[in-house]
C-alpha positions as CSV (number, residue, x, y, z in Angstrom):
1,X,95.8,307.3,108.5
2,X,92.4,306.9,107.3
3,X,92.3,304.0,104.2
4,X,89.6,306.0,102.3
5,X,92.4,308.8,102.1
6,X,95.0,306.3,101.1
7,X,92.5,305.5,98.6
8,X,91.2,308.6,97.1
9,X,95.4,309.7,96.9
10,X,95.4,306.3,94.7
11,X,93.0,307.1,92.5
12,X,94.2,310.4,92.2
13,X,97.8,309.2,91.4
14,X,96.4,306.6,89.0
15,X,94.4,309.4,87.0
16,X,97.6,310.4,85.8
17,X,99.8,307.6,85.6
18,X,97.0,306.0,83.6
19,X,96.8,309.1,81.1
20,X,100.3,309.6,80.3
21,X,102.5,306.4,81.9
22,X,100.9,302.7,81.6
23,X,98.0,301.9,79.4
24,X,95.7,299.5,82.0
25,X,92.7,300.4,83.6
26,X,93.9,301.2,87.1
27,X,91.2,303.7,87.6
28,X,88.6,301.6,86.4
29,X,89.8,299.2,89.3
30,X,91.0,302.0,92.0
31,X,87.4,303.2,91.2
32,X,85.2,300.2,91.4
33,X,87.1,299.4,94.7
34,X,86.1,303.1,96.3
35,X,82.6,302.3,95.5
36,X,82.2,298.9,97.0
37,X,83.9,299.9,100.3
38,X,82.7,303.6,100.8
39,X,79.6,303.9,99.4
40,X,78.6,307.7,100.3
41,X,78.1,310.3,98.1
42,X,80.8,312.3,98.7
43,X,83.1,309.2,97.0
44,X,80.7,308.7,94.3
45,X,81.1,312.6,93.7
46,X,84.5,312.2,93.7
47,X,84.7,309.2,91.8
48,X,82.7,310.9,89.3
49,X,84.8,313.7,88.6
50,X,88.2,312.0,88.9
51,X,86.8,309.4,86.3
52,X,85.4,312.5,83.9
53,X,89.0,314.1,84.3
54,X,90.6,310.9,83.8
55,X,89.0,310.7,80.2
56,X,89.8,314.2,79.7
57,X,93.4,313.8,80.3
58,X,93.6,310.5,78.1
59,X,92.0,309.4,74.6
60,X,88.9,307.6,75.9
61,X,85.9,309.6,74.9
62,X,84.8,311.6,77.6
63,X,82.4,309.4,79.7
64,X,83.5,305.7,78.9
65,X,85.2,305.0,82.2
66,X,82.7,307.2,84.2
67,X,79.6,304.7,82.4
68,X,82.0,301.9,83.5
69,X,82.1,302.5,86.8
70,X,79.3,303.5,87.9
71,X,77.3,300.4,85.6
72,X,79.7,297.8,87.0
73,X,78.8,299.4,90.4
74,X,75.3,298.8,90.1
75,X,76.0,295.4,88.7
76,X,78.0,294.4,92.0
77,X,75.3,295.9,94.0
78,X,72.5,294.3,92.6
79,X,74.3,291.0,92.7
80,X,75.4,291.6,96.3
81,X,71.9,291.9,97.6
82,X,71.3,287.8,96.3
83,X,74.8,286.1,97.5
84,X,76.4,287.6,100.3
85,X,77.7,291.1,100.4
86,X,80.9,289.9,101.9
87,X,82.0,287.5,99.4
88,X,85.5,288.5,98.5
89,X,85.8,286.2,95.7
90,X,82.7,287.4,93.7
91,X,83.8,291.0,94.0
92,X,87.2,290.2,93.3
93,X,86.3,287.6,90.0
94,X,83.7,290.7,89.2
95,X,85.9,293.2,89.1
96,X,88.6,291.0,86.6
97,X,85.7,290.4,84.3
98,X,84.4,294.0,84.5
99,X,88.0,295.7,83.7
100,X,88.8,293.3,81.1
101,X,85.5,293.8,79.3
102,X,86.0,297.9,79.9
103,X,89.9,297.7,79.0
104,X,88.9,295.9,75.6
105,X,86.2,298.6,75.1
106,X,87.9,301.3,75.7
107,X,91.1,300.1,73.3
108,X,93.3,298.9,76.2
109,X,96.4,296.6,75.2
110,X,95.1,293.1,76.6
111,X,97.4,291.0,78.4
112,X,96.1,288.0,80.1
113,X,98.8,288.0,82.4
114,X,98.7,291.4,83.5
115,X,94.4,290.7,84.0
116,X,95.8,287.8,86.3
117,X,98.6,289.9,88.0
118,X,95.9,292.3,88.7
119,X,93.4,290.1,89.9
120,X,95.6,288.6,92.2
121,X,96.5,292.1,93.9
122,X,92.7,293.1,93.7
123,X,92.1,289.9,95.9
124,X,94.3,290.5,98.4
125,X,93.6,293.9,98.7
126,X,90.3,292.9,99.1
127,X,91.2,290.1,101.6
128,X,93.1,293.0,103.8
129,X,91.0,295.9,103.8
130,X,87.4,294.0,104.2
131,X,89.1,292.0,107.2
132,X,90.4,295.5,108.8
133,X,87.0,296.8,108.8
134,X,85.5,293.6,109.8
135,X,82.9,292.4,106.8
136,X,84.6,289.0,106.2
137,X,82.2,285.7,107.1
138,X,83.5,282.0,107.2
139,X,81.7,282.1,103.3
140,X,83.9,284.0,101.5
141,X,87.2,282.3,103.0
């Protein structure tokens, strides 16, 4: 099975397990992740209506996560072009600072050990998928 469809299904599934189950910014993440591997526009389409429906569904005002992903997107982009697009630990540490600084904007409970418990998983989700499709250099090991 294709892992952009394993993917897409996640993000789908987190839309509503974010909005009704677990307060944490699984979309935010799920998101963010979609855009750094797959970066056509049919995934930032769909990124950008799941996130819209995601803030529909739940009590964030309509357009927080959307602005979040998309603006931490450009962020990894722009700093991707200077170090090395590859590193696995910059995206990874990126996208821990990004979701904490969204989740305490957008009024998620903060718990540093779930941030770390998530940044672990993010890293080695990272480490797996980016070494499937062959993007990992000797750098970012």
């Amino acid at each position: 099975m294709n892992i952009r469809y394993v993917l897409l299904f996640l993000l789908v599934l987190a839309v509503f397990i974010d909005s009704t189950i677990v307060s944490f910014p699984f979309v935010f993440i799920i998101s963010v992740f979609l855009l750094m591997l797959f970066k056509k526009k049919r995934v930032y389409l769909f990124v950008f209506l799941s996130t819209l429906i995601f803030d529909s569904l739940s009590t964030n005002p309509l357009g927080v996560t959307t602005v979040g992903v998309f603006a931490t997107s450009f962020l990894i982009s722009m700093y991707s072009r200077q170090l090395h697009a590859a590193d696995i630990f910059f995206l990874t540490v990126f996208i821990f600072i990004a979701s904490f600084v969204y989740g305490n904007f957008a009024g998620y409970t903060l718990s540093p050990l779930l941030y770390i418990s998530t940044f672990i998983v993010v890293l080695i989700l990272f480490f797996t998928l980016y070494s499937k499709r062959g993007v990992i250099s000797e750098r970012s090991l």
